[in-house]
Structure formats: structure tokens, C-alpha cells
C-alpha angles and dihedrals in degrees: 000000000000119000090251094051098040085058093046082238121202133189129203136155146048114254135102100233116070130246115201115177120178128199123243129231110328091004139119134189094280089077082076100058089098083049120028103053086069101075099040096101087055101029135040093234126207117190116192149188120229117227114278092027139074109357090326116138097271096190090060083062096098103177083216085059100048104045098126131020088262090084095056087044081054092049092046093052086042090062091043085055090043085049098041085233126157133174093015127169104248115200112189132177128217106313088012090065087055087046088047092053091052088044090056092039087056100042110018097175099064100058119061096177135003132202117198116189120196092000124177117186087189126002097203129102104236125171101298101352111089106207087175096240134078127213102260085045097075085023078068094034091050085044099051088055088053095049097040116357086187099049096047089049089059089048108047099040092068094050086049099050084043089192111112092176093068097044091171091064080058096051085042088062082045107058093045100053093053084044074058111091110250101229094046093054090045095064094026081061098048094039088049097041092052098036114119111193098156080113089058106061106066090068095051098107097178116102106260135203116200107206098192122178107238089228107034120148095184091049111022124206099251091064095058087050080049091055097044086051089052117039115076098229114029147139119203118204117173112207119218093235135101125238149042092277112056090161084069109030099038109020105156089051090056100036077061109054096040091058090044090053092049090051096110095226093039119126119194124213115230 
């Protein structure tokens, strides 16, 4: 199977600078239709599925492969060559931030700025970072999927959306994560909630906007002020809005800032 078909790859949009938006945990590129449609009359936008998720290719997704998030970076930059894409606008949620800054780590010269929503570079509390999560508390969460993989998934989307008042957004996580095959979120979840890229930010040198939600349990704020600290070339907005998934629960919010970060003269307060 080709690289484009593998991704599920899709292509919209009239502009001569490229969009790319990539879906978060039990996601697929569906999460961006509040988003992405936006910025089709300025970017060509494409939108993709990471292996394992959406209509991507599941049988591509080997455990051994993707054992870290370097695999999926791999895979990203292997769609812009496929694409014969360069300095393209990469907009990434939640691990795929984390997959976008590795992609631009590993091929510089094809992203010109990334946005990463919700981002997390480590999820662990650990001495004076503060990750938002303890050990036992992914060693339960990796547990609950084993048990009841249903059942987890109607417990934990709610506490990710985090906005009661729109409870379908919540049945919406929902559902994707159960479409989701059970044994590919199992060890997605373990690879993204261990995973420790801090080390990795200070060698992004592609400008960088954090879009971080101002009430987020998956992604505290202190993380996005971390990651501001951290990478060479960033913005940090904080959304007024609740929740993991401010592309869903807060579009217009995010449709904004992200506009007002790619005006070439715009400067963002921190």
C-alpha cells in the first residue's frame, strides 16, 4: 500500500503553502472538521490518519515499530516527501504535537511553523516538573483499558473533553476511541503516556505557537509555560476554555489564534 493510502490522506484547499493537521490518542482526522476547513481558501490543507487509527492501513501498525513516537514523525515526513511538500504549516494535537516536533527535528526544512494544541512533551510528575500525572496513575489507566476497554473508554472521554455542558462532544470521544481497535490503543496509550521528549525541545528550531487549553487535566498549564520555557522559538496562548480538545470544544478560539500567530507581523502575549 502506497504512503497516501496507507494515511488515509486527504487534500483540500487552494493555497500555495501547505496545512497539515494531525489527530491526537483515539482520534482520527475527522477531530479537525470544526478547524481545518478554515484555512482552505489560504492553505492547501491534508489532513491524515496515523497508523493504527481512522482509515489508516491498521495492519501496517507492528508494536516493535512503533515503539516510540519516532516512528509516527517518520511516517509524517514520509507523507510531505510523498507529497513533495516543504515549509509546511504543521498543526498537531496532543501526542501529535509531540510527533510534529520530531518531524521537524528530523527534517527541518519541510516545516516552517508548528502549532501544537494540548501538547505534552512528558506526562509524569517528576521533582520539580509537574507532568500532571503520577505513576500509578497510567499504571490504572493502562489497567482499566485492559479490564474493560469499553468501559474505560466511557469513563475517561468525559474527563478529557472536561465540558459537561456539551455532553455530545463527550460521546463523540467516545465513539472514536471504541471505532479505535482495542489492542492498538492499548499500546498507543502506553508508548504516548511514557514517553519523555523535554530533551527533545531545545533542538526544534522551527517557530512554534502552544495553544494550551486554560483548564486541561490531560495537559496542565504548567506544562504549556514548560514548553514555552523550553522550546527556542515559541508563542504561548492559553485559551479560556476547559478541556484536552480545544479544536472541538472552543473552535473559534482556536481558529483565531492560530490566524492571528500565522499574520506575518503578529506578535502573541505570553
Amino acid at each position: 500500500m502506497n504512503t497516501l493510502k496507507r494515511h488515509h490522506v486527504s487534500v483540500s484547499g487552494t493555497g500555495g503553502q501547505a496545512m497539515v493537521f494531525v489527530h491526537g490518542f483515539g482520534c482520527d482526522q475527522h477531530m479537525w472538521r470544526l478547524v481545518a476547513p478554515a484555512f482552505e481558501a489560504q492553505y492547501q490543507v491534508v489532513l491524515l490518519d496515523l497508523v493504527g487509527a481512522g482509515g489508516s492501513d491498521l495492519a501496517a501498525y507492528q508494536p516493535a515499530r512503533y515503539a516510540t513516537l519516532a516512528a509516527h514523525a517518520e511516517d509524517v515526513c514520509e507523507v510531505l516527501q510523498t507529497l513533495h511538500l516543504h515549509e509546511v504549516v504543521f498543526v498537531g494535537h496532543s501526542v501529535s504535537a509531540m510527533i510534529g516536533v520530531l518531524a521537524a527535528i528530523r527534517e527541518p526544512a519541510r516545516f516552517a511553523r508548528l502549532v501544537l494544541v494540548a501538547p505534552s512533551p512528558y506526562y509524569l510528575n517528576e521533582g520539580p516538573y509537574t507532568g500532571g500525572f503520577e505513576p500509578h496513575d497510567i499504571d490504572d489507566l493502562l489497567g482499566a483499558m485492559d479490564i474493560n476497554y469499553l468501559g474505560w473508554t466511557a469513563a475517561f472521554a468525559p474527563v478529557v473533553m472536561a465540558n459537561p455542558d456539551q455532553p455530545a462532544l463527550a460521546a463523540e470521544l467516545a465513539n472514536s476511541f471504541c471505532r479505535t481497535n482495542p489492542d492498538i490503543a492499548r499500546h498507543f496509550a502506553d508508548v504516548t503516556f511514557r514517553s519523555d521528549n523535554r530533551a527533545d525541545l531545545p533542538h526544534v528550531r522551527t517557530p512554534s505557537l502552544i495553544l494550551q487549553s486554560a483548564r486541561d487535566l490531560i495537559a496542565p498549564l504548567a506544562v504549556g509555560y514548560y514548553m514555552h520555557e523550553q522550546l527556542p522559538d515559541s508563542d504561548l496562548v492559553v485559551l479560556d476554555t476547559t478541556g484536552h480538545c480545544p479544536h472541538l470544544s472552543a473552535p473559534q478560539a482556536t481558529i483565531a489564534a492560530i490566524r492571528a500567530y500565522l499574520r506575518p507581523t503578529s506578535h502573541l502575549p505570553t
